[in-house]
KOLVEXDO-912950 format. One line per field, with one value per residue (C-alpha): residue number from 1; residue in one letter; y negated, x, z negated. Coordinates in steps of 0.02 Angstrom, whole numbers, plus 32768, in hexadecimal, padded with zeros to 4 digits. Layout:
<sites>
nr	(NUM/...)
rest	(a/...)
Y	(Y/...)
X	(X/...)
Z	(Z/...)
</sites>
This chain:
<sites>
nr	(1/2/3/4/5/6/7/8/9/10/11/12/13/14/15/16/17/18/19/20/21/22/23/24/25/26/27/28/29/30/31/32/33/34/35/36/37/38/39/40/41/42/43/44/45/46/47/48/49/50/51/52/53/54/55/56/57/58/59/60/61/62/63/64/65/66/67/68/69/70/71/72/73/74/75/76/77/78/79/80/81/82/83/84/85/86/87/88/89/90/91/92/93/94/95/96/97/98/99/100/101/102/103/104/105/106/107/108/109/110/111/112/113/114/115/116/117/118/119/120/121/122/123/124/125/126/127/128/129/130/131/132/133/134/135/136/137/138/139/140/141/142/143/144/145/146/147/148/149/150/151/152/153/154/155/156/157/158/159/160/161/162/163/164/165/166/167/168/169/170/171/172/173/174/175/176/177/178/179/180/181/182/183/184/185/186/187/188/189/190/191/192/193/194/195/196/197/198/199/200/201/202/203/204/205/206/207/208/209/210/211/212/213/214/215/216/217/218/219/220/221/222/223/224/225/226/227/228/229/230/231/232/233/234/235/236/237/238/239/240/241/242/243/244/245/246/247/248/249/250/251/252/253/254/255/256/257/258/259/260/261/262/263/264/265/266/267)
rest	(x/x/x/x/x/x/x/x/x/x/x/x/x/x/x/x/x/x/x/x/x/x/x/x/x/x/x/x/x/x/x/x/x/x/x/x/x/x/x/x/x/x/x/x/x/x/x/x/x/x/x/x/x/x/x/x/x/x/x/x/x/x/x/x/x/x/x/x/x/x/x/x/x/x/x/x/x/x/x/x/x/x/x/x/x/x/x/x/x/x/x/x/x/x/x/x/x/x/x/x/x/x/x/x/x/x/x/x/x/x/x/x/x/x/x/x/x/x/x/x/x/x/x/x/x/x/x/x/x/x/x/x/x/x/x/x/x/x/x/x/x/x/x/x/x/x/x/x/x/x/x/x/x/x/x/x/x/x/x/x/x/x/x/x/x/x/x/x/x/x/x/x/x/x/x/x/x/x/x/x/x/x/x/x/x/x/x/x/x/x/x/x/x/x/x/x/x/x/x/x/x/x/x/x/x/x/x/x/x/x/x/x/x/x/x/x/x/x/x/x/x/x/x/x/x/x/x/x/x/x/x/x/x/x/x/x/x/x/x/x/x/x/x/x/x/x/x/x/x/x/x/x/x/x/x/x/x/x/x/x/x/x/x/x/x/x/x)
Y	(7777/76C1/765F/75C1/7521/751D/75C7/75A5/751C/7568/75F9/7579/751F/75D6/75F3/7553/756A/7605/75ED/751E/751D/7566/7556/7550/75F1/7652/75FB/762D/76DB/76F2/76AF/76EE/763E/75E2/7557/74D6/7512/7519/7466/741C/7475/7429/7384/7387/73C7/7331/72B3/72EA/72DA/739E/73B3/7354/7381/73B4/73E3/7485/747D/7453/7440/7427/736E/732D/73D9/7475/74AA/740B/7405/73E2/73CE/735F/73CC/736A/73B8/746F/7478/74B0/751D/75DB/75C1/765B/76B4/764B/7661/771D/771F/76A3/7721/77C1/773A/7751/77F7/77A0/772E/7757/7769/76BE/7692/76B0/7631/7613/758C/7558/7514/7494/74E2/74E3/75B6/75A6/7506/7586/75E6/754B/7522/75EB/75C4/7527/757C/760B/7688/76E3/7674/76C8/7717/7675/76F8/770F/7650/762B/75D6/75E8/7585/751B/74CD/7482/7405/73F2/735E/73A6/743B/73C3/7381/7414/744B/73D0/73C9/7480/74B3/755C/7519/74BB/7469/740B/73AB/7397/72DD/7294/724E/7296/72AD/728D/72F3/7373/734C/7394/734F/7341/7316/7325/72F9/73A1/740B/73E8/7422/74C2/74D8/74DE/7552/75FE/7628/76DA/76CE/7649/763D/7606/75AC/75AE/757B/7601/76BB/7708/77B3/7780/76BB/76D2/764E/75A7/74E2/746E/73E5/740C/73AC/7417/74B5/748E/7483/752E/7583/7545/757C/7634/760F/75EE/7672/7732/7777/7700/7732/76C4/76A0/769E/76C2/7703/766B/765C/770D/7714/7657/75F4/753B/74CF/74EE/759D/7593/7665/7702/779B/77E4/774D/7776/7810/77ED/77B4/7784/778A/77A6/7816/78A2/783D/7867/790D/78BB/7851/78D5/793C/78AC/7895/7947/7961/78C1/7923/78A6/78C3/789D/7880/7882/7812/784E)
X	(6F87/6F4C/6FCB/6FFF/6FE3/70AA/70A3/6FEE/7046/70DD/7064/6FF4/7089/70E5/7049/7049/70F8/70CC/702F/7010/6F5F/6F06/6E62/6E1F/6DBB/6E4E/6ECB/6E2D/6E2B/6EE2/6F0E/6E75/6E3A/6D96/6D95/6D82/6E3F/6E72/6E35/6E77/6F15/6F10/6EF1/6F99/7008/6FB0/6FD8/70A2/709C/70CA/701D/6F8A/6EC9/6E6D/6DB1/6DA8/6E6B/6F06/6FA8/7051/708E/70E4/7134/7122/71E0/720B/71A5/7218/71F4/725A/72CF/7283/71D0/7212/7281/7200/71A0/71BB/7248/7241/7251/72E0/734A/7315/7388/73E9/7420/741B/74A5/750A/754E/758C/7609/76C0/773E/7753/77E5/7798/771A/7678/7610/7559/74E5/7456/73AE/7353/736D/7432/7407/73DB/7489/74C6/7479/74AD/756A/7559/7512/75BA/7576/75EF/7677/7715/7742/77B9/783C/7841/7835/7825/77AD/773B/773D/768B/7672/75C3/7558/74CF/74DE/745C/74E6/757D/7529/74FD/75B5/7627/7657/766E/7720/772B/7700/7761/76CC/76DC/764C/7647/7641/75C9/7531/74A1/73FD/7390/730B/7379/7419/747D/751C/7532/758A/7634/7699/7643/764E/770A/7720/76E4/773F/77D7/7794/779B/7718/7704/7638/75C1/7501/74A0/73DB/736E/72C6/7292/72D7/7284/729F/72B0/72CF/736A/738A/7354/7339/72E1/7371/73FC/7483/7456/744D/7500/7539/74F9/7537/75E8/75E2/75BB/7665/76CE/7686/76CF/7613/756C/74E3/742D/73D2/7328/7278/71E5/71A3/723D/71F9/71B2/71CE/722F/724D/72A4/736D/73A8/7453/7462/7439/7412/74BB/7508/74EA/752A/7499/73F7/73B7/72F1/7268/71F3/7202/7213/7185/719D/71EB/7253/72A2/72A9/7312/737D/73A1/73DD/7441/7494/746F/7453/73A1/73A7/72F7/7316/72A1)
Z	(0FFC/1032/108E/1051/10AC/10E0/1126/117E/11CB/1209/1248/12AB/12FD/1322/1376/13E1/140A/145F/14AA/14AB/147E/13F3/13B7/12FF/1322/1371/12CB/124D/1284/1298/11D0/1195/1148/1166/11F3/116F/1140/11FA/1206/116D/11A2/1247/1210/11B7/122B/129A/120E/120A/12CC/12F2/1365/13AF/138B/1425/1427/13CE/13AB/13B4/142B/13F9/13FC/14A5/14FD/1482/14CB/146F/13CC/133F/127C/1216/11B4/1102/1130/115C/10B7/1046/10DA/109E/1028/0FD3/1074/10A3/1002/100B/10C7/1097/0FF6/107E/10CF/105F/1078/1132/10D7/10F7/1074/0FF8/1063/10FC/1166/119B/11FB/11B8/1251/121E/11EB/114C/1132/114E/10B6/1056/106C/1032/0FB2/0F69/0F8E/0F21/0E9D/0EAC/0F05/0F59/0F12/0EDA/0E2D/0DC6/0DB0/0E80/0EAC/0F67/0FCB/1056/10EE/111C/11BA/11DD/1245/11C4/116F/10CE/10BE/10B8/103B/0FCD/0FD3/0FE3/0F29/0F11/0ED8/0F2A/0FCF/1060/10BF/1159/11AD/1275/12A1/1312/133D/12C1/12F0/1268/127C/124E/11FF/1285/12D1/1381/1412/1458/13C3/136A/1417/1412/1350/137E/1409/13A7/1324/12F8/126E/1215/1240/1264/11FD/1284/128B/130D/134A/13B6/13C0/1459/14AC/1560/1548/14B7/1443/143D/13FC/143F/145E/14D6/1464/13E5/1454/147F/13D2/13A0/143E/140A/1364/13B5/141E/1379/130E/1301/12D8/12F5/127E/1290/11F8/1232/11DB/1236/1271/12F0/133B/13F1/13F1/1487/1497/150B/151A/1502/14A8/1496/14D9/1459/147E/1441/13A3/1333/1295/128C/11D0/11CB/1151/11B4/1237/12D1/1360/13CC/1470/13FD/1397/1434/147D/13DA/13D8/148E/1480/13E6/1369/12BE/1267/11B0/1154/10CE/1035)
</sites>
């Protein structure tokens, strides 16, 4: 089936994230699309700033360990894959009186936005609520008017670019906190390199959520796979779930595995 534009582009800029250059014959044969695709293609992602045209190519903007995309442009970017591990996700939630902390990131959004809507939430007759904590200000957002949920955000400085809170106001939140499980994002899961995001504030954040949480599960879809950027903030055995929607590469899943961590296909 022919890949959408979104998912072309998130293919082209895993691809730079792993290897820095690329060039439209190497992209054409890789997404099986013509070269007048790869370079329409290319021209956008130059146009929203995420790489730079070279002769024959492309390069990711500034340092590829540091490429970022502003959370508004990756929201629609393989949504049905998202909501499809965000809904796998699901069966990671603790009891409705129990708690859970949602990291920034457009798939743990998608969690979100399916606790909004009541799933998971508890039968009237039972009552209770589930404790939210979260750095994202988009998720604060999506919940903070829901009855069967006591949400609190993590002050801070946001970055933009992402919605995240951070700093030391947030670092010292978590430090006091003892969550049931923590939904995690990332930007690159890698077999030898771990987890990791291209701003250190952010890779801070994230590493203390891991501290507070009982069980860390990552919500990650295949573009995340074999990818590394700047700041690790985990290794694999920091984790006790990984969420995907495709059977991660051989070394990777050979990694997962012997770090004991669960893979979850989500169909």
């Amino acid at each position: 089936m022919a890949l959408l534009a979104p998912e072309r582009h998130d293919r082209i800029l895993a691809r730079l994230r792993t290897r820095t250059t690329a060039t439209v014959q190497e992209i054409s044969d890789e997404l099986e699309v013509t070269k007048e695709t790869v370079r329409r293609d290319l021209d956008a992602l130059e146009r929203a700033g995420s790489l730079e045209r070279i002769h024959g190519g492309a390069v990711l903007a500034g340092s590829g360990a540091r490429a970022e995309t502003p959370w508004r442009e990756r929201q629609s970017r393989r949504a049905e894959q998202k909501r499809a591990i965000a809904t796998a996700a699901l069966d990671f939630l603790p009891p409705s009186s129990g708690s859970a902390v949602l990291d920034a990131g457009t798939t743990t959004e998608a969690l979100a936005d399916l606790l909004a809507d009541g799933a998971a939430a508890p039968p009237a007759a039972e009552g209770g609520t589930r404790a939210i904590i979260t750095d994202a200000v988009p998720i604060a957002q999506t919940l903070a008017d829901r009855p069967h949920l006591d949400l609190e955000v993590l002050g801070g400085q946001v970055r933009g670019i992402t919605g995240a809170v951070v700093g030391d106001q947030a670092l010292a939140a978590l430090a006091a906190r003892r969550v049931d499980v923590a939904f995690l994002g990332t930007n690159g899961l890698d077999a030898a390199f771990g987890l990791s995001t291209p701003d250190a504030a952010e890779a801070a954040v994230k590493a203390a959520m891991i501290r507070s949480a009982r069980r860390s599960v990552l919500l990650a879809d295949a573009t995340k796979h074999e990818v590394s950027s700047l700041v690790r903030f985990a290794e694999l055995s920091a984790l006790d779930a990984v969420i995907t929607d495709a059977e991660p590469p051989t070394a990777l899943r050979a990694a997962l595995d012997e770090a004991e961590v669960e893979v979850v296909i989500a169909r």
